[in-house]
C-alpha positions in Angstrom: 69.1 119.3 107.4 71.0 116.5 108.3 70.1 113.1 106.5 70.3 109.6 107.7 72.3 106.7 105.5 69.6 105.1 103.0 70.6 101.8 103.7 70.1 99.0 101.2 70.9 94.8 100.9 72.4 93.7 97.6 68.8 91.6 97.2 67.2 95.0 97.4 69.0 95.8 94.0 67.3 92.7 92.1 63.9 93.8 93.6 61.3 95.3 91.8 61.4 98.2 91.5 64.7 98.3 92.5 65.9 101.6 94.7 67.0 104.4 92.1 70.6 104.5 93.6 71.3 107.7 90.7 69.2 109.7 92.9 72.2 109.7 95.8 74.9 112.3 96.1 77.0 109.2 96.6 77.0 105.8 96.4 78.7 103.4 98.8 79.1 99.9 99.3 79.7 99.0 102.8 81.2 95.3 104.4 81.9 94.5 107.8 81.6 92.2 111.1 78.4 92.4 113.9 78.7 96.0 114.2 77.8 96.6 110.4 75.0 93.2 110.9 71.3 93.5 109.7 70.8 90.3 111.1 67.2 90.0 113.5 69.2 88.7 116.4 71.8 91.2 116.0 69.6 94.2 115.9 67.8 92.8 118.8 70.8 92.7 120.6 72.1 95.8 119.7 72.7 98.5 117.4 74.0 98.8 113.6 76.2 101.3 113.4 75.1 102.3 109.9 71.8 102.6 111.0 72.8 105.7 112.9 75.2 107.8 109.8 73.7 111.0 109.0 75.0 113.2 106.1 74.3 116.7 104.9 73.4 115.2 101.4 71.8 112.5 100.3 73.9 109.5 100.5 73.0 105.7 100.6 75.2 102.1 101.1 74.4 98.8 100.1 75.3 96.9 102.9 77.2 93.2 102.2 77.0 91.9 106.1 73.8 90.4 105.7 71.6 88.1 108.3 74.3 86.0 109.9 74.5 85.7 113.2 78.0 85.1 112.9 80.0 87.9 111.3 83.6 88.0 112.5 86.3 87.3 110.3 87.5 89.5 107.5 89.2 86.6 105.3 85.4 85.7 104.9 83.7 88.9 104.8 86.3 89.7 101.7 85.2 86.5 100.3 81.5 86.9 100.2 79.7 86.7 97.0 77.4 89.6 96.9 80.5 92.2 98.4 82.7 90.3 95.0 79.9 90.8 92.6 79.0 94.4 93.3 83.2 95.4 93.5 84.4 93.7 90.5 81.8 91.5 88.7 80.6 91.5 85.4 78.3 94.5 86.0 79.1 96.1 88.9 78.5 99.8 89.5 81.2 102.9 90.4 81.1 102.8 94.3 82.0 106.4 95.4 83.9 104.8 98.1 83.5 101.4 100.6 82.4 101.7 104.2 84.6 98.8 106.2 83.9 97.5 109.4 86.8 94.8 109.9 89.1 93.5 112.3 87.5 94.0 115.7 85.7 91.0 115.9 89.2 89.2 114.7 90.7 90.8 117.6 88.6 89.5 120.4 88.2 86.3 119.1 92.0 86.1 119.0 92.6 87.2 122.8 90.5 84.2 123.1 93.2 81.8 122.3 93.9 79.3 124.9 97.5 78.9 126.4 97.0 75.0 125.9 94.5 72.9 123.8 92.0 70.5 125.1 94.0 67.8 124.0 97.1 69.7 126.7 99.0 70.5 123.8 100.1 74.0 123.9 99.5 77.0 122.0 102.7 79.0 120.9 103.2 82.3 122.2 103.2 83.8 118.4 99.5 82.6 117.8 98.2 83.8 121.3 97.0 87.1 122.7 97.5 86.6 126.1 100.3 85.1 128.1 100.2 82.3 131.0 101.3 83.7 134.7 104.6 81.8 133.9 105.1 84.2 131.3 104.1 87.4 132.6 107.4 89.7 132.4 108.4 92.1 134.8 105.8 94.4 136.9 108.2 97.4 135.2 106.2 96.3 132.7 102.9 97.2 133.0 99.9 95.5 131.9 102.3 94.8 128.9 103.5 91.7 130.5 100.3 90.0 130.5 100.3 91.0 126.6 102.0 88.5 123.6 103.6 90.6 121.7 104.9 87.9 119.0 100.8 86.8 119.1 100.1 90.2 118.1 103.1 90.2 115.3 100.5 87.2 113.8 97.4 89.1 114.3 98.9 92.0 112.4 100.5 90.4 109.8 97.2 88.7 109.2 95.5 91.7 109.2 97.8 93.8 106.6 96.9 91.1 104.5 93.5 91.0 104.1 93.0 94.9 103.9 95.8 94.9 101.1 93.4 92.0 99.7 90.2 94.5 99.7 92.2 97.2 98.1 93.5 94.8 95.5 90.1 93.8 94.7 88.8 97.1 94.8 91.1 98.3 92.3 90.3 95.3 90.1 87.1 96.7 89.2 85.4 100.4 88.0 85.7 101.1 91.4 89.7 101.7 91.4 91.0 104.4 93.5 88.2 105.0 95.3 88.6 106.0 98.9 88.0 103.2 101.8 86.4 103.8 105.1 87.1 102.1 108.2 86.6 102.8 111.9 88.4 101.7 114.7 86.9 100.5 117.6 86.2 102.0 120.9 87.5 100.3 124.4 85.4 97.6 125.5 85.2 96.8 129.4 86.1 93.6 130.3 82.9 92.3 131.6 79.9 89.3 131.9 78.1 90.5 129.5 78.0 88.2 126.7 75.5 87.6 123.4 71.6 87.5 124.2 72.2 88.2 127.6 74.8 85.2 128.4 77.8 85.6 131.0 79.8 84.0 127.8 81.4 87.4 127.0 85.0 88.0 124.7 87.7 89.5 126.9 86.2 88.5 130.5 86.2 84.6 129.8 89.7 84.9 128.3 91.6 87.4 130.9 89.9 85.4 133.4 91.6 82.2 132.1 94.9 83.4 132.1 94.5 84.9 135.5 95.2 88.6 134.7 94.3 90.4 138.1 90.9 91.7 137.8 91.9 95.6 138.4 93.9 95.2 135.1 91.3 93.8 132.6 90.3 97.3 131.8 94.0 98.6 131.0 94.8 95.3 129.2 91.7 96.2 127.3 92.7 99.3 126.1 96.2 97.9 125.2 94.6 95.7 122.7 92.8 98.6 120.8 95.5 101.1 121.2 97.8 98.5 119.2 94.8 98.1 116.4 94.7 101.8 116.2 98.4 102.6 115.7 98.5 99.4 113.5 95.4 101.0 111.2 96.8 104.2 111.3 100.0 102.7 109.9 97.7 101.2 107.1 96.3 104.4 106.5 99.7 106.2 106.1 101.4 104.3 103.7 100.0 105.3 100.8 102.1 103.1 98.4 100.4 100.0 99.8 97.4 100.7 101.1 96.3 103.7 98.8 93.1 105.6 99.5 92.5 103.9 103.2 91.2 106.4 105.8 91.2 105.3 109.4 88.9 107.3 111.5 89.8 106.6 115.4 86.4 105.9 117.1 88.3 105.7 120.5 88.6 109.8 120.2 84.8 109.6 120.4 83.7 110.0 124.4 81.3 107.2 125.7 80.0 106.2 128.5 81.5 103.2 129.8 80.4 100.0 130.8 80.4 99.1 134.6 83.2 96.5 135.5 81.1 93.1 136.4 77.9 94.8 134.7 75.5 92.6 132.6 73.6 93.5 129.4 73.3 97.0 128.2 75.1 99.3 130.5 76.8 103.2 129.5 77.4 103.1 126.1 77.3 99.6 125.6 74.9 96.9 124.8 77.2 94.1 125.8 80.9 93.4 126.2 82.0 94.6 122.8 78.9 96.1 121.1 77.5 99.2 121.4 73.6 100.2 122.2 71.8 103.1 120.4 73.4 106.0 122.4 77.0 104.4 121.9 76.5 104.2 118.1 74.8 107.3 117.9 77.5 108.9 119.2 80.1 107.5 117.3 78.1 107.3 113.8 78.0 111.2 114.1 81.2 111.7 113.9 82.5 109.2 111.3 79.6 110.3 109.8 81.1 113.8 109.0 84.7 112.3 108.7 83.3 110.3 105.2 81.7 113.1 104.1 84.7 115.6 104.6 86.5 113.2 102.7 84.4 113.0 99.8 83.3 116.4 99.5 87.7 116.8 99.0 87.4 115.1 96.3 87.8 116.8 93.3 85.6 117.1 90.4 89.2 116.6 88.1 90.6 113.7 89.9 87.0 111.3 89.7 87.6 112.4 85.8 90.7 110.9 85.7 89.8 108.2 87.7 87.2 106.7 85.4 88.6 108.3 82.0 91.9 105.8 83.2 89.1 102.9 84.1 87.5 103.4 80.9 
């Protein structure tokens, strides 16, 4: 019978009694952005996508996300104290692997970039998303043309970096070697359909700004994932750099779409770029049984070298 994710907070480990985490068939420690969030307004607004894992065996996380409202980019999420203290401080525990939830959020608050500043200075291409009509390339081009490719160069690069940074950190502690989880995200529509019920949304404000033609947004959209999901994938096969990553590609999983001009919770979706219940339900699932294949590949033998190396 199928079990859900025991899901802990790093306070929950100074509690009394604290959780007996030796009772698990494994042991992870997971970090991530809104979709990972325990935070009151968050689960209000919509799901945690934790919340929704199911396993075969008994497996639990300790999640580092926390309460804030405002969980977005990864240079602080691999920063935070509690995620630092349980990977590589003084006496922190052998994590069977970590569950990351990084980089969306990064993404569509990057497409947000204006062309030009309040102050009418301009923003160069290379740290923008989007481009201004006066840029747009050819109509040969697709809805590429709308698309800043040397902005997304700088979003990559950025990106690389921090991931190598969780990996380097990882193997800093008794935790070297283990494997790392992370999702990709699924295509959001561009819509009004912002936090607690706002027209304030991600994409919509931001395609709208640069005029992209409304029967577009949904293509330009999906350009933006496909690019995270091809650069992840990347991550995931270069083993030399970014050893023991697995990618698993949550746009493979079918939802229901949102509505184009829809507000609040609509298909799949709770707003713009979050998924409700049924979206992470469905998507949980199957990472769900991507982590465990995974770690049930992982051979008795090769944890034994791991920590006799470690210790």
């Amino acid at each position: 019978m199928d079990q859900s994710l025991a899901c802990y907070t790093p306070a929950d480990l100074h509690s009394a009694p604290a959780p007996d985490l030796s009772a698990y068939r494994w042991r992870l420690l997971a970090q991530g952005d809104s979709w990972f969030s325990s935070s009151a307004a968050s689960l209000n607004a919509h799901a945690n996508l934790l919340r929704e894992m199911v396993f075969q065996q008994p497996i639990c996380a300790v999640n580092c996300a926390g309460t804030s409202d405002q969980l977005g980019h990864i240079v602080d999420l691999a920063a935070a104290h509690d995620f630092k203290e349980l990977l590589i401080g003084k006496n922190a525990p052998v994590w069977d692997g970590l569950l990351l939830s990084v980089g969306g959020n990064d993404l569509f608050l990057a497409a947000q970039t204006p062309v030009t500043l309040p102050d009418g200075q301009a923003v160069p291409l290379h740290l923008r998303l989007l481009r201004h009509p006066t840029e747009w390339g050819k109509p040969s081009a697709g809805v590429g043309r709308y698309f800043s490719e040397p902005g997304w160069e700088t979003y990559a690069e950025y990106l690389r970096v921090n991931i190598r940074h969780i990996l380097t950190l990882r193997d800093q502690g008794p935790s070297a070697g283990k494997p790392v989880f992370m999702h990709c995200y699924a295509v959001p529509m561009p819509r009004p359909a912002g936090p607690d019920g706002s027209s304030m949304a991600w994409l919509h404000p931001a395609l709208k700004a640069c005029a992209v033609p409304g029967a577009d947004w949904a293509a330009v959209s999906r350009l933006m994932v496909h690019h995270l999901v091809q650069l992840l994938k990347e991550l995931e096969a270069d083993k030399v750099n970014y050893p023991g990553l697995y990618v698993f590609e949550s746009n493979t999983v079918p939802l229901s779409p949102a509505t184009a001009g829809s507000v609040g919770s609509n298909g799949d979706w709770a707003n713009e770029i979050h998924l409700n219940h049924s979206g992470c339900f469905k998507l949980a699932r199957a990472w769900s049984r991507h982590i465990e294949d995974q770690l049930n590949g992982v051979k008795p033998i090769e944890l034994g070298k791991v920590r006799r190396k470690k210790g």
